[in-house]
C-alpha positions as CSV (number, residue, x, y, z in Angstrom):
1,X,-14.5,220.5,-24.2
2,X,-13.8,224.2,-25.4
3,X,-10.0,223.4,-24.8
4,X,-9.9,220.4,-26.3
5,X,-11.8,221.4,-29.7
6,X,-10.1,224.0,-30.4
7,X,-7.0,221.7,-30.0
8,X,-8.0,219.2,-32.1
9,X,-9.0,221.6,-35.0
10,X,-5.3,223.5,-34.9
11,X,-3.1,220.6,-33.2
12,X,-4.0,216.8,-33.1
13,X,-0.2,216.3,-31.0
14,X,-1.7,218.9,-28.4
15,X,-5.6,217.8,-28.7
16,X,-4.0,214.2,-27.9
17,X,-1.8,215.2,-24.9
18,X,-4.5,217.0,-23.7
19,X,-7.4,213.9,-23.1
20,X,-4.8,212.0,-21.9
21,X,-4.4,214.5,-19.3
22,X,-7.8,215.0,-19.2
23,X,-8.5,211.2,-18.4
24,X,-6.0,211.5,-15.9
25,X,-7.7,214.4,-14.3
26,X,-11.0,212.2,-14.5
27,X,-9.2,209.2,-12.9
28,X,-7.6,211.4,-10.1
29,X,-11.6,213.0,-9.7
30,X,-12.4,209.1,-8.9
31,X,-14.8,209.4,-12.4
32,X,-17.0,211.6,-10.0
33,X,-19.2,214.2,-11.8
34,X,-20.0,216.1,-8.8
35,X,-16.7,216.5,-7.8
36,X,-15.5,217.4,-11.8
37,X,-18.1,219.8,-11.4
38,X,-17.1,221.5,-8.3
39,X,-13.4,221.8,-8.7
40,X,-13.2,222.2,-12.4
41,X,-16.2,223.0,-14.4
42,X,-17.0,225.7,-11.7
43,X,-14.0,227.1,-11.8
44,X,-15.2,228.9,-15.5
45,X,-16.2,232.4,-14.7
46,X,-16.4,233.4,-18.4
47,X,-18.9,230.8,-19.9
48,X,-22.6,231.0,-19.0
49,X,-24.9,228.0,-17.5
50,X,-25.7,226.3,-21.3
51,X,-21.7,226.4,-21.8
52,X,-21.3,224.8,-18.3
53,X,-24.1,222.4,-18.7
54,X,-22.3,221.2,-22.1
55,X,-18.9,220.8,-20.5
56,X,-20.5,219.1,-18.1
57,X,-21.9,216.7,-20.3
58,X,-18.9,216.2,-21.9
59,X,-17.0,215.1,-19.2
60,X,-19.9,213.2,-17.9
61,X,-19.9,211.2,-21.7
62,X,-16.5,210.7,-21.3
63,X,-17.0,209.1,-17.6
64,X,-19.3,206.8,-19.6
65,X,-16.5,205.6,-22.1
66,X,-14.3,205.3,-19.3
67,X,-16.8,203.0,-17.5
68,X,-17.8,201.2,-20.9
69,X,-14.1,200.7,-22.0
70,X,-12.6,199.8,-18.8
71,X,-10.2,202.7,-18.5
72,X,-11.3,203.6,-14.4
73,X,-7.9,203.3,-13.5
74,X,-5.6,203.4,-16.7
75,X,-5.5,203.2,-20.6
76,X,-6.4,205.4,-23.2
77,X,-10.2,205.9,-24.5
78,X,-10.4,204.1,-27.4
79,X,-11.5,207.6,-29.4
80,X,-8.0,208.7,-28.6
81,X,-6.7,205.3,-29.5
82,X,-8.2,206.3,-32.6
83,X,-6.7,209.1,-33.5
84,X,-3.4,207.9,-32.0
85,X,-4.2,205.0,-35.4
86,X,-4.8,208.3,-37.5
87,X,-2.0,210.2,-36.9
88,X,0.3,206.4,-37.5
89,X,-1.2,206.2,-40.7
90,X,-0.7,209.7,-42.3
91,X,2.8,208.9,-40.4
92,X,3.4,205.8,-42.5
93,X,1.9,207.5,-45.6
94,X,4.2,210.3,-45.4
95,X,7.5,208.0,-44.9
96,X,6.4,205.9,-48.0
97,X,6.4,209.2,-50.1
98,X,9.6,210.6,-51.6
99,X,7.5,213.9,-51.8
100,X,7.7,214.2,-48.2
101,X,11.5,213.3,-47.7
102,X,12.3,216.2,-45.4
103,X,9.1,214.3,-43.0
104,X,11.4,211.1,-43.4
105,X,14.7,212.7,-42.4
106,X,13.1,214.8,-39.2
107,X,11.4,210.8,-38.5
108,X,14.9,209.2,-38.9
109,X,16.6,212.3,-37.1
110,X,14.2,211.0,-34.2
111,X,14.3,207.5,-34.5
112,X,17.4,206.9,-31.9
113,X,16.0,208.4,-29.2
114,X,12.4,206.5,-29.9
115,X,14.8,203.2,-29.9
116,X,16.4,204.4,-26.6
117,X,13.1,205.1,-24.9
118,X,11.9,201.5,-25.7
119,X,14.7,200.1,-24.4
120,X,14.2,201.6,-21.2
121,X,10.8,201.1,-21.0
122,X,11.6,197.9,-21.9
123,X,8.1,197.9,-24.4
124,X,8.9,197.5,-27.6
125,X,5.4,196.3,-28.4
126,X,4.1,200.1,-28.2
127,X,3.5,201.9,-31.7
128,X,6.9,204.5,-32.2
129,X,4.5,207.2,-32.1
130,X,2.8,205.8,-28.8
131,X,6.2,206.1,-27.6
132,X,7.1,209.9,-28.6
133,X,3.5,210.8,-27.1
134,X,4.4,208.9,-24.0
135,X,7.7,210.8,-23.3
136,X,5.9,214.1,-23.9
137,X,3.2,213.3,-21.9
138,X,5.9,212.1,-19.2
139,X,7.7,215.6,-19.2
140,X,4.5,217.4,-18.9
141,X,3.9,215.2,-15.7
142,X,7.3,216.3,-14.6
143,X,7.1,220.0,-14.9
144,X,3.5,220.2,-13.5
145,X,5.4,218.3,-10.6
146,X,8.1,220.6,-10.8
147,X,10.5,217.6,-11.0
148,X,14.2,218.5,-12.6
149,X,14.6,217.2,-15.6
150,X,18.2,216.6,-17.3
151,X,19.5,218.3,-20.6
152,X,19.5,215.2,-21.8
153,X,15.8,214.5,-21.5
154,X,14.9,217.9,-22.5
155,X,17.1,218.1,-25.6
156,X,15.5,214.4,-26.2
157,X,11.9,215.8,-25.5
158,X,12.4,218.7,-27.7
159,X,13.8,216.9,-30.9
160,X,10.5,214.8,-30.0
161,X,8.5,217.6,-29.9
162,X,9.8,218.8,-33.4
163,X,9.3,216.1,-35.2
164,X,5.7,215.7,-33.9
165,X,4.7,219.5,-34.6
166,X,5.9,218.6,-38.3
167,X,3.7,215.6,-37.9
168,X,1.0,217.6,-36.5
169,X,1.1,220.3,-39.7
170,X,0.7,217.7,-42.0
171,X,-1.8,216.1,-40.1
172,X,-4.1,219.4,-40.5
173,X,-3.2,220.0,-43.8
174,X,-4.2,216.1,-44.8
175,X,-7.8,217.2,-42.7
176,X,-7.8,220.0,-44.6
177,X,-7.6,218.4,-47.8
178,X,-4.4,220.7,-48.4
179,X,-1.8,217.8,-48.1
180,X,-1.8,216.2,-51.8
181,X,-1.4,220.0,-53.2
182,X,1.8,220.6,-51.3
């Protein structure tokens, strides 16, 4: 809850990688409170009991929207859904404006490798932004598994990376009411 918004108010990429890890870590906690409590929210030693009782209830809301949305054993809540639809639109806005053309050529410096990822996923249904958050999300789940990843992938990953940061800044700045003054 801290983490995340704090994330969301500095970097919506991060904020979004984050609850999906966060559902994950919900789903691999079988959407148990008690043990979310014991092995996570416990683990806090600098917060005191109202902080934990708010974290606490913040995983326990999102347990609820799990349970309400279906998403026990996979998906996305649709809140993240959400801004996953925010973040496409500000995308769209910004390719559609010549203002922005140096957003447009990091996009179309990117686009390749969102092409090749859908090929090998073989979902080309998924949003092209879906698909740049999947691949990040994917190398996260590799280094926390200490898997080896090739230079391809990571040179992939970073260009990825890049052109959602830039995504990301513009994102705040829109939020902040800033983006129109650039």
């Amino acid at each position: 809850m801290i983490t995340a918004s704090a994330k969301k108010r500095e970097n919506i990429a991060e904020y979004l990688l984050y609850m999906w890890q966060i559902e994950d870590i919900i789903r691999a906690y079988g959407l148990d409170i008690d043990k979310i409590q014991q092995n996570l929210i416990d683990q806090y030693r600098d917060i005191d009991d109202s902080q934990r009782k708010q974290i606490r209830g913040w995983y326990e809301s999102l347990i609820d929207m799990m349970r309400r949305e279906s998403k026990e054993k996979s998906g996305h809540l649709q809140l993240n859904i959400n801004t996953l639809d925010d973040l496409t639109r500000l995308h769209r806005r910004l390719l559609n404006d010549p203002k922005y053309a140096s957003y447009a050529a990091q996009y179309y410096n990117t686009l390749p490798l969102i092409v090749e990822l859908r090929a090998k996923a073989g979902d080309n249904k998924k949003d092209e932004l879906e698909t740049c958050f999947d691949a990040l999300y994917g190398m996260l789940m590799l280094r926390l598994q200490k898997k080896e990843v090739s230079e391809e992938t990571a040179a992939a990953t970073r260009q990825i990376s890049k052109f959602l940061a830039l995504l990301a800044s513009y994102y705040k700045k829109d939020y902040n009411n800033e983006l129109d003054a650039d």
